[in-house]
N, C-alpha and C positions, 0 to 999 in steps of 0.2 A: 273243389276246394280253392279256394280266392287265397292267393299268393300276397301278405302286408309289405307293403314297400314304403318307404319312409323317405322323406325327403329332406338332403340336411342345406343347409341356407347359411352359407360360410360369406360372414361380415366383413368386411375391411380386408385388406393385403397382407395377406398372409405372410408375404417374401419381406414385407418392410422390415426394415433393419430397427436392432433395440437402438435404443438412445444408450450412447456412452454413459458408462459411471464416473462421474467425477468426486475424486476421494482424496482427504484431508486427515493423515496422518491413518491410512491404511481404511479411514471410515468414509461410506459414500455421503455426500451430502446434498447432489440434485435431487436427491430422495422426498427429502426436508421441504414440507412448507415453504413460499418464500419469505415469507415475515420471519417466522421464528430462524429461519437461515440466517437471512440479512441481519437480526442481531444480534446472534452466534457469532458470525465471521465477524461483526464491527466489535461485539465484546473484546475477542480473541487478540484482534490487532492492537484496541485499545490496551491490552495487559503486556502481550509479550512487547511492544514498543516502548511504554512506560519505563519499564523492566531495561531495555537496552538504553536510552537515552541516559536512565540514573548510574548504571555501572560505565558508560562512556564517559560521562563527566568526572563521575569519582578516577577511573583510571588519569587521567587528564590534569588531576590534583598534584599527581606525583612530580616531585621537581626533577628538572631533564627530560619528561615524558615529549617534549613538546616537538625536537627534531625526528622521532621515532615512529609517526602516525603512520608511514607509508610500511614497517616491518608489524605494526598492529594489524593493520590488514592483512599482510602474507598471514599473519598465525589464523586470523578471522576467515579467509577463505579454505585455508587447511581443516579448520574444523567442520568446514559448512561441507565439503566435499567428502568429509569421511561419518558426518551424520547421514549425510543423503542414500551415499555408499549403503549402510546399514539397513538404514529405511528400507532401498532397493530390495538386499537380499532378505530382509525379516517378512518382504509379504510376497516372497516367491516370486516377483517380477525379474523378467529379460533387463538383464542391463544395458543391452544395445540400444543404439538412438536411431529416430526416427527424422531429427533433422540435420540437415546436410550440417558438415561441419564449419563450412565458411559462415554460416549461418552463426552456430555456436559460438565462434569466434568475436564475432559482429557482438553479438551478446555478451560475451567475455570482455572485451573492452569495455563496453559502456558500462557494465557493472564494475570493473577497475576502477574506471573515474567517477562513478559516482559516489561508491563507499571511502576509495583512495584517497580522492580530493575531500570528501567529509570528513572525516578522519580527522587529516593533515591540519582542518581549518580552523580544529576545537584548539589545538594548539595557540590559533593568533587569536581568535573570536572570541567573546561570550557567548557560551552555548546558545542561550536561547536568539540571542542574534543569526548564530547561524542557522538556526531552524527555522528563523524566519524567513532568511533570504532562497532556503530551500523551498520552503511553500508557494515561492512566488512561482515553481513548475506548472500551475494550474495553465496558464494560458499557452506556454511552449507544449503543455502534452494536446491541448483543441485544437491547435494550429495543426501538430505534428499528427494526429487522428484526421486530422482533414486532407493531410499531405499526402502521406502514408497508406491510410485505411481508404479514403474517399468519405470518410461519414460527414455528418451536418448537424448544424445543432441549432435551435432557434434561439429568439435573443433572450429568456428568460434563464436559459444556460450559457449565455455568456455571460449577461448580468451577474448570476450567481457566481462566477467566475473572475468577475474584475471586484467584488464586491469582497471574497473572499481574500483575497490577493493585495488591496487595499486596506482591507482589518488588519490582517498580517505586519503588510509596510508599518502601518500604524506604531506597530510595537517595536520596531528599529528607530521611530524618531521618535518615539517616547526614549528608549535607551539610549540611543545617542545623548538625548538631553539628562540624565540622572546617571551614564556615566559613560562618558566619551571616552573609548579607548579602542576605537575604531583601528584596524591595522588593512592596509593597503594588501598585505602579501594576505590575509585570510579572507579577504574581498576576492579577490584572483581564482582563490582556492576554491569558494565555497558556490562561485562563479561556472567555475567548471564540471565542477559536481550537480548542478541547478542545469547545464545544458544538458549532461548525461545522462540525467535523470529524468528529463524531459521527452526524450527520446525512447527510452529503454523500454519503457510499461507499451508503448505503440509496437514495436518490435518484438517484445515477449509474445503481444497479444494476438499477431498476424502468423508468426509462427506456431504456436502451439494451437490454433484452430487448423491452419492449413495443414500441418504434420498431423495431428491428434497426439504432441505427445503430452507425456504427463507433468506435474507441476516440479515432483519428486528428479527425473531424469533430466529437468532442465536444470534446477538447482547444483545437481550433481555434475555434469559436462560444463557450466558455465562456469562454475566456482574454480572446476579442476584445472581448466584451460586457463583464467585471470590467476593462480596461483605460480604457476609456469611464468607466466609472464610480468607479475609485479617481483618474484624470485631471480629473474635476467635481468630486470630495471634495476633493482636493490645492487645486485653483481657489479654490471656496468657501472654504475651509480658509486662505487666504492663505500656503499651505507651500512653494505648487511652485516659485516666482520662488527663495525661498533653497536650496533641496534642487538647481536646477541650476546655483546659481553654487556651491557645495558642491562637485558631479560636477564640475564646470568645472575647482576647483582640485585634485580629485584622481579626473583620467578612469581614470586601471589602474584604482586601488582599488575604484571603484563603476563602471561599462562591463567593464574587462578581467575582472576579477574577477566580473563581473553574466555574460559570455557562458558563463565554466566554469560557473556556480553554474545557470544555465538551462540548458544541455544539459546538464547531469547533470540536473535536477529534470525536463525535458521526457522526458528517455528514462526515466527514475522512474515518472514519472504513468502514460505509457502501459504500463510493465510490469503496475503497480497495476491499470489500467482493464483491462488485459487479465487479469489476477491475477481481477479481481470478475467479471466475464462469464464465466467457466471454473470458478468454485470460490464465488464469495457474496462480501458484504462482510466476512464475520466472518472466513474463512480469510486473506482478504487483510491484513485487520487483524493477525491473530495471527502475518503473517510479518513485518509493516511492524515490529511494537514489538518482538519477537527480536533485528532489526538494528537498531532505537533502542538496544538493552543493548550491540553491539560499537560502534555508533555514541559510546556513554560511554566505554568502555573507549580507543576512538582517541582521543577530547577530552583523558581524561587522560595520552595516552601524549603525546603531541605538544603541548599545551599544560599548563602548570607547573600541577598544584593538587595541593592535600592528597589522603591517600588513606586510608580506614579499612576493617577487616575487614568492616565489615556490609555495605559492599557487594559484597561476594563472597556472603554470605545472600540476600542481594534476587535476587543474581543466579540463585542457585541456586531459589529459586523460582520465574523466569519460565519457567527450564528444563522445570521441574514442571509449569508450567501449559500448555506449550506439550507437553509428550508426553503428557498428559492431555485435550486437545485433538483432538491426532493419534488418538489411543487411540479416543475417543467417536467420530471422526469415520468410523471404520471399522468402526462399524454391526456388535458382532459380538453383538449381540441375547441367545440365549441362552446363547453359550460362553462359558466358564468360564475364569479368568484361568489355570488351568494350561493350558487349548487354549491362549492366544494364548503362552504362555511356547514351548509345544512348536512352534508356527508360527517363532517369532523363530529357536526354533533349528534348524527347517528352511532356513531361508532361511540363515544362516552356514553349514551343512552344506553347503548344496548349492553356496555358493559358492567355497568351500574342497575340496569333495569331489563335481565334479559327477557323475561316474560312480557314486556310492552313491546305491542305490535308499531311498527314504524310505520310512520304517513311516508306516503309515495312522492318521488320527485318524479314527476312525468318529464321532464326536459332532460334523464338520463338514459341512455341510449343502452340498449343491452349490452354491448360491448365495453360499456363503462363500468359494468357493473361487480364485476373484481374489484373495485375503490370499495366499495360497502362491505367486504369482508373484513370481519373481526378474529 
């Protein structure tokens, strides 16, 4: 009797390690498609940032609010630290950290001066002024990725990048001209917030790949650590004693109005934080100041100011630099702007006519061929 033996033929590395889950308010989202990913997280940003820019302005209405930006933020990082907090324990995670604390620290500062000094500058600025002048981070975060990270970018990401940055300016010297009210101390302010912020997404992004840790525990140690320390600043400072008999006489305006303006800015950050670990600092950048330009357009729609044609120029530019951007960032090497034109209009074809067979572009390379997915 002949003994059956069977032979089993084990594929691939058994020992390779899974790929991390990266998860977005407890839900994994590497999971996800990249398209419908990418305009999930840009929806998400687009909403809960809308959301913060309008209750920032509205608090900011309030008269006296304007010496008190730097105790708005203590309350804003208190909430962010005790949402994260929650977050942590609601989905069974180690609260322990995974990067060194000098680290966290480094991170704690820079988010101090970037939210701190923004704050502060709504006080002297026109909002959307100052949003503008925060947009101009685009070229300080490619330097600072260059510096930093070591990465490189070709010139149609920078293009896109001076291009955007440019639309932007556009819209301070349209406002300058229909209402000068330029103030020196929130140039300063809004200055310092635009280096810190420059800097910060390069630093978020080096650490939480080299730690693995999560977007959630970074939120939570950064916040907690900047709340310590803009609470000793406020001390020293002899501010904090009048900022809460201030809050005292008007708890909505600065509390009620502080919880809207933190849960939108906490579920913000972590889209952002999960925007940078899936895509870099720059892409996250380039989708953050897109919604700074609808972010303008709601300030002026819902709050009273002047309006002039050039900022519809400005606007039309960031447009520019933002599908200039998308354009480089899809790597299409040696094709030729009429391949990508004939890709665009496969992709309407086949979404309007899914049954019609597409003509072949022979001059695209199998590895391009990810661009023709619908």
């Amino acid at each position: 009797m002949k003994e059956n033996r069977s032979t089993v033929i084990i594929v691939g590395d058994q020992n390779e390690p899974k790929k991390k889950s990266i998860k977005l308010f407890n839900v994994p989202v590497n999971a996800v498609p990249s398209t419908p990913q990418f305009l999930v997280l840009s929806s998400l940003v687009f909403v809960f940032y809308l959301i913060y820019g309008y209750v920032l302005e509205l608090i900011f209405t309030l008269e006296g609010m304007r010496p008190h930006g730097w105790y708005l933020t203590l309350v804003q990082f208190a909430y962010y630290a005790a949402f994260a907090a929650i977050q942590i324990f609601a989905s069974g995670e180690n609260i322990s950290k995974k990067i060194p604390l000098k680290v966290y620290i480094a991170i704690a500062i820079l988010t101090v001066g970037t939210m701190g000094f923004s704050n502060s500058s709504v006080g002297y600025l026109n909002y959307p002024t100052q949003v503008i002048f925060k947009s101009c981070k685009l070229i300080p975060v490619m330097i600072g990725s260059i510096i930093i990270l070591g990465k490189s970018y070709n010139f149609l990401e920078v293009l896109a990048c001076l291009c955007m940055c440019i639309g932007l300016t556009w819209f301070t010297l349209a406002d300058s001209t229909v209402q000068p009210t330029f103030s020196l101390t929130g140039v300063m302010l809004v200055s310092m917030a635009l280096l810190c912020d420059a800097i910060i997404g390069n630093v978020q992004e080096g650490a939480m790949k080299k730690y693995n840790e999560g977007t959630t525990h970074v939120v939570f140690y950064s916040y907690s650590i900047g709340f310590v320390i803009i609470f000793i600043g406020l001390l020293l400072s002899d501010q904090l004693i009048s900022a809460i008999s201030f809050a005292a006489m008007n708890p909505w305006e600065v509390y009620g109005r502080g919880v809207m303006l933190s849960a939108a800015g906490f579920c913000g950050v972590q889209v952002v934080l999960t925007f940078v670990t899936l895509y870099g600092a720059l892409v996250a950048v380039t989708v953050t100041t897109f919604r700074k330009a609808l972010t303008i357009c709601l300030s002026f729609m819902v709050f009273s100011k002047p309006f002039t044609i050039h900022y519809i120029w400005g606007g039309i530019l960031v447009v520019f630099g933002i599908y200039l951007n998308i354009y480089a960032k899809k790597k299409f090497g040696s094709l030729s702007l009429v391949v990508s034109v004939q890709q665009l209009y496969l992709r309407v074809q086949r979404m309007f006519a899914p049954k019609i067979i597409a003509p072949k572009i022979s001059s695209i390379k199998d590895s391009d061929k990810i661009l023709l997915e619908v």
